[in-house]
C-alpha positions in Angstrom: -15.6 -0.4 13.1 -15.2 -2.2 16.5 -12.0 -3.6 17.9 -13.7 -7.2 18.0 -14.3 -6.6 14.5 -10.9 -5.8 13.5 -9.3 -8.4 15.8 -12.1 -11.1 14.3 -10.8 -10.2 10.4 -7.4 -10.6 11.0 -7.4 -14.1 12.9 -9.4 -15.2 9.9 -7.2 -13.6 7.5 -4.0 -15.3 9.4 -5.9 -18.8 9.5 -7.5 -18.6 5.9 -5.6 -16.4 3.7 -7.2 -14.8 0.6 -6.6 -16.2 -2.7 -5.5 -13.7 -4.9 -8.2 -14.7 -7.8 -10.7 -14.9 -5.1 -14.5 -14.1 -6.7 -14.7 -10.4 -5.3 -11.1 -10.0 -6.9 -12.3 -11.4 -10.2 -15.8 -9.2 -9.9 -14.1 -5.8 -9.7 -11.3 -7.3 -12.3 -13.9 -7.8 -14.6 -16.0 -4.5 -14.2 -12.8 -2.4 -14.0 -11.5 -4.1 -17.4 -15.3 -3.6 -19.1 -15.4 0.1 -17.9 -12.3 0.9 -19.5 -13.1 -0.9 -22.7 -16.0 1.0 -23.0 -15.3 4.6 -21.4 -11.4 4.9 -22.2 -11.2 7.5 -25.2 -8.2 9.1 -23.6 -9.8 11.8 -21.9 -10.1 12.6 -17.8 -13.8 13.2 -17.9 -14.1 9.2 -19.3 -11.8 8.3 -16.2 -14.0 10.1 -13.3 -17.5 8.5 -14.9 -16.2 5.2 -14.9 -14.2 5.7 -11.0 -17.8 6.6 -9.9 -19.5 4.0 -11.9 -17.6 1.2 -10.4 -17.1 2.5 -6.9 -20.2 4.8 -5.7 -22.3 1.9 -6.1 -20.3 -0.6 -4.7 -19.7 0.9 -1.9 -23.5 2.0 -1.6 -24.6 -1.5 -2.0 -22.3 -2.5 0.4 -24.1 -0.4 3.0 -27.4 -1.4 2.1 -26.7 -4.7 2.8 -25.3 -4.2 6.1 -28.3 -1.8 6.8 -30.7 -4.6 5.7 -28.6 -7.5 7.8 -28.7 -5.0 10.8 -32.9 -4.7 10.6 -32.7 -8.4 10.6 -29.8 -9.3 13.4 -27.3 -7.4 14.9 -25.2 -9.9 14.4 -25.6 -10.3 11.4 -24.4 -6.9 10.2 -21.4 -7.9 12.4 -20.8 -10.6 10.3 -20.9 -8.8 6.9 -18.3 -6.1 8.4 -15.8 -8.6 9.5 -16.7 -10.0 5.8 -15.7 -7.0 4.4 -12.8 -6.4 6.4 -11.3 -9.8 5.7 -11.8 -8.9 1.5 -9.8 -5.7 2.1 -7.3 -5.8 5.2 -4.5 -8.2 6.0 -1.1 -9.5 5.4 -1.3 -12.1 3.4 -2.7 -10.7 0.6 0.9 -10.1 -0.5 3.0 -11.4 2.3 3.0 -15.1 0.1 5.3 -12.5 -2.7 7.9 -11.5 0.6 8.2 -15.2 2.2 9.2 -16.8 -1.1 11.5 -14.3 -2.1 12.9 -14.7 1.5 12.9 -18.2 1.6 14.8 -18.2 -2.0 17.0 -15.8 -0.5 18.2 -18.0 2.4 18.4 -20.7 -0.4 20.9 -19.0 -2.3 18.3 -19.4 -5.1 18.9 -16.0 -7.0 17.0 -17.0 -9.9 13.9 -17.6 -7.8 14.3 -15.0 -6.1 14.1 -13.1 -9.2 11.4 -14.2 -10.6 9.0 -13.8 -7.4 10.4 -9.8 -7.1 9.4 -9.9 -11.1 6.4 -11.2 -10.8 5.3 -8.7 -7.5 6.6 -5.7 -8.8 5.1 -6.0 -12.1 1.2 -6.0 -10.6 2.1 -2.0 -10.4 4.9 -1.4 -13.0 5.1 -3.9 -16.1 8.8 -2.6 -17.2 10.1 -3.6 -14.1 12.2 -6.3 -14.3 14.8 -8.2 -12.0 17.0 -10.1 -14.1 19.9 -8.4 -13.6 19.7 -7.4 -9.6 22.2 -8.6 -7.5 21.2 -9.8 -3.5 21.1 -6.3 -2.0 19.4 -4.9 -4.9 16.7 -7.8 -4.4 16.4 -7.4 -1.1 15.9 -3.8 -1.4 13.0 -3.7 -3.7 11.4 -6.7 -2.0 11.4 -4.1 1.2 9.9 -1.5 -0.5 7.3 -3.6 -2.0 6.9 -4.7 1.5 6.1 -1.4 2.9 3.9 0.0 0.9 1.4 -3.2 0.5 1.4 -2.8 4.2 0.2 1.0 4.1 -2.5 0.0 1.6 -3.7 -3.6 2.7 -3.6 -2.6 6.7 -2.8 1.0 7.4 -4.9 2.9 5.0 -7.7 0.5 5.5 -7.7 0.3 8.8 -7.9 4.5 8.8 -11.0 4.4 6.9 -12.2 1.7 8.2 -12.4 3.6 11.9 -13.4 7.2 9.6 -16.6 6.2 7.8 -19.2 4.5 9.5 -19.3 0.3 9.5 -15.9 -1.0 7.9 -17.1 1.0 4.2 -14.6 3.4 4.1 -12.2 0.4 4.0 -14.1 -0.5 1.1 -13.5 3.1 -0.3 -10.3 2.4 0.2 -9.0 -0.7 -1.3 -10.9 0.4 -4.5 -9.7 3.1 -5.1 -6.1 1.7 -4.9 -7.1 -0.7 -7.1 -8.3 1.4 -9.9 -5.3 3.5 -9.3 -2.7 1.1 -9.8 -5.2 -0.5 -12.9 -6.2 2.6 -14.9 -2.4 3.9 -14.2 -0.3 1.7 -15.5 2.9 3.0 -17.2 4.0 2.5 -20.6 7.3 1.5 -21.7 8.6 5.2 -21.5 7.0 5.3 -17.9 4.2 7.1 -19.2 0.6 6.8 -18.5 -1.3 5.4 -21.1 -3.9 8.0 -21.6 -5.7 10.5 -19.3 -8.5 8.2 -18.5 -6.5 7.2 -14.9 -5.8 10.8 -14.1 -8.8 10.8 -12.0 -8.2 7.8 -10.3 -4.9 8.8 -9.6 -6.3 11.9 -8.0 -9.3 10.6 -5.9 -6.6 7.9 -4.4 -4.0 10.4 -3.9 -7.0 12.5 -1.6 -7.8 9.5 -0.1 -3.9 8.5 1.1 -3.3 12.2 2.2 -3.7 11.6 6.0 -3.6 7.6 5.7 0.1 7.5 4.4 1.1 10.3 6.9 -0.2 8.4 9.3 1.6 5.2 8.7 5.1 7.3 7.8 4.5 8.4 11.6 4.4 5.3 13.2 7.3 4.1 11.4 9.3 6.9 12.4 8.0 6.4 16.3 8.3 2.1 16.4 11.5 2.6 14.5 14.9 4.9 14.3 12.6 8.2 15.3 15.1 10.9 14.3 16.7 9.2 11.1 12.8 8.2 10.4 12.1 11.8 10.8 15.2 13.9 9.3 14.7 11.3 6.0 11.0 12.6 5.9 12.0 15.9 5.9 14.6 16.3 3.3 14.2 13.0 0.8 10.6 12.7 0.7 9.6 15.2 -2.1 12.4 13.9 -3.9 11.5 10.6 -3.9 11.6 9.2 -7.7 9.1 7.8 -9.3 5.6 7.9 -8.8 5.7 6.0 -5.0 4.5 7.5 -2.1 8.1 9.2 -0.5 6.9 10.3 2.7 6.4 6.4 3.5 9.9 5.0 1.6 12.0 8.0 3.5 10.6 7.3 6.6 10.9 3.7 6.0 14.2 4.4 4.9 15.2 6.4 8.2 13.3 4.2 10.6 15.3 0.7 9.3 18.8 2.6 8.7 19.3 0.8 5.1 19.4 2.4 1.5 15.7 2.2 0.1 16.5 4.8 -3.2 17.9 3.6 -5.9 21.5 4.1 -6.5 20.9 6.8 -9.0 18.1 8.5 -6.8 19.3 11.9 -5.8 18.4 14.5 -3.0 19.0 18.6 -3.5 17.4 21.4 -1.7 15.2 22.8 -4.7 12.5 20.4 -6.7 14.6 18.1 -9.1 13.8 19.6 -12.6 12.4 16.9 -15.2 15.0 14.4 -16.6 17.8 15.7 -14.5 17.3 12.9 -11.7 20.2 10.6 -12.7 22.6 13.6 -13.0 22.5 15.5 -9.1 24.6 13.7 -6.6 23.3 13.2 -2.8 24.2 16.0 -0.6 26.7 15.5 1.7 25.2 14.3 5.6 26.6 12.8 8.6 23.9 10.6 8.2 24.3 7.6 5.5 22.1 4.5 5.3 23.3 1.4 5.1 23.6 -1.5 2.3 20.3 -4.0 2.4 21.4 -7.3 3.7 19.2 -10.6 4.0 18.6 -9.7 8.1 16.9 -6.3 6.6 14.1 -8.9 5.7 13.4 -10.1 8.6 14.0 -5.7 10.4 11.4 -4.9 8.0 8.8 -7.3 9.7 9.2 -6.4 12.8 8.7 -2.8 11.5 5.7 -3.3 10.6 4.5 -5.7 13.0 5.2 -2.7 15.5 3.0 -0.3 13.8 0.4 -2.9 13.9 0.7 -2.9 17.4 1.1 1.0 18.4 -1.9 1.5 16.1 -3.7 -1.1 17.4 -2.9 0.2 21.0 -3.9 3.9 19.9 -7.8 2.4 18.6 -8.1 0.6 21.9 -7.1 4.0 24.0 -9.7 5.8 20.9 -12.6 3.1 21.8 -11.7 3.5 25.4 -12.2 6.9 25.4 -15.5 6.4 23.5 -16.5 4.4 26.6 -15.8 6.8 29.4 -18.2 9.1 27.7 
């Protein structure tokens, strides 16, 4: 991946935003939902033939193409990586979820502004429901939303987008998200289904190890560093739920404003099963504050700043490159 490349995708992306039913969308929808009607019979071993089925030869048909475009033009293998970066990086993939619900917000139009959250939260978790949430509670969750579409639609691609060869491991990337969030969704007892998403669940949670790392870092550095940092260490492997905690604590830190939920707890040792709503927070000099409607428009610039220092870290990368 080349800088021009990168810098190419996203001007496109900001000028000509994806639809979200746009035809490689609806392509992958469709194999992902045929897979699992054929494959899903509960067991793990169904879920990794299908994960490879769908993505090893997407991904390797991907390359070919570019291979074949490069013996043809250079350029046009340029063309078909900013392509593929513009499919699978950028904000505005969900950023149309985070400017309504701000713009309902600054309304006074709860109700709206419930049913956006609703709607956004429910592409991952179809219990989730904010009916009863209150401003601060909206805004909250909205943030949270916010941070970690940003990790997977820009950070995490852009990692393996610069790690494999051509813009494919970006590829890699955003699929394997998808099938992860797909194959995993919870049941009404926040349960999975059936083992078939294990696998998925596993190959995305190699493929985040460093990527999420990564992007927990440079909120900690373009943000509050040492609240960023002390959250990290002590909240993260007690985040609830299934969501990535390095990234939320670090979040959390780096914005100064209450990302848990109010019945989220913290303790020294691992939180035992079905014990989370009974352990109080330990007792810090350090306290986050109450989400208000300006966290909204913090959290942008959050994450506008990691955009930038990791932007400024693969031109200093490339330059490097160059001297050589």
């Amino acid at each position: 991946m080349t800088l021009l490349t990168l810098v190419i995708a996203f001007l496109i992306e900001q000028l000509r935003p994806l639809s979200v039913n746009n035809p490689a969308f609806k392509i992958v929808s469709a194999l992902a939902q045929w897979l699992a009607e054929a494959l899903n019979a509960g067991e793990r071993v169904h879920g990794r033939i299908a994960w490879l089925l769908l993505v090893v030869p997407l991904v390797v048909l991907a390359y070919l193409i570019g291979l074949g475009l490069a013996q043809l033009h250079p350029l046009l293998a340029f063309g078909w990586n900013v392509l593929l970066l513009y499919f699978t990086l950028g904000f505005r993939q969900f950023s149309h979820y985070f400017t309504d619900i701000q713009l309902a917000l600054n309304a006074g139009d709860l109700s709206e502004a419930r049913t956006v959250l609703t709607r956004w939260a429910q592409e991952s978790d179809r219990n989730f429901s904010a009916a009863d949430l209150d401003a601060s509670e909206i805004v909250r969750h909205t943030v949270r939303l916010a941070l970690i579409a940003s990790h997977r639609h820009v950070f995490g691609v852009l990692f393996w987008a610069a790690v494999l060869p051509g813009t494919y491991g970006a590829l890699l990337y955003r699929l394997a998200d998808y099938l992860n969030r797909r194959w995993n969704l919870p049941t009404a007892d926040n349960q999975p289904e059936s083992d078939f998403g294990a696998f998925a669940r596993s190959a995305f949670t190699w493929l985040d190890w460093i990527p999420v790392r990564l992007t927990a870092l440079g909120f900690a550095v373009v943000g509050n560093f040492e609240d960023a940092i002390y959250c990290w260490r002590t909240r993260a492997q007690h985040w609830p739920g299934n969501e990535p905690g390095i990234l939320l604590a670090s979040g959390e830190g780096a914005l100064g404003v209450r990302l848990r939920p109010l019945t989220a707890t913290i303790k020294e040792n691992p939180i035992p099963d079905g014990t989370a709503d009974q352990i109080s927070e330990p007792e810090t000099d350090w306290e986050p504050g109450v989400p208000q409607l300006s966290t909204l428009r913090t959290a942008v610039g959050l994450v506008w700043r990691s955009v930038i220092l990791w932007l400024i870290v693969l031109v200093l990368v490339s330059a490097g490159s160059w001297i050589r």
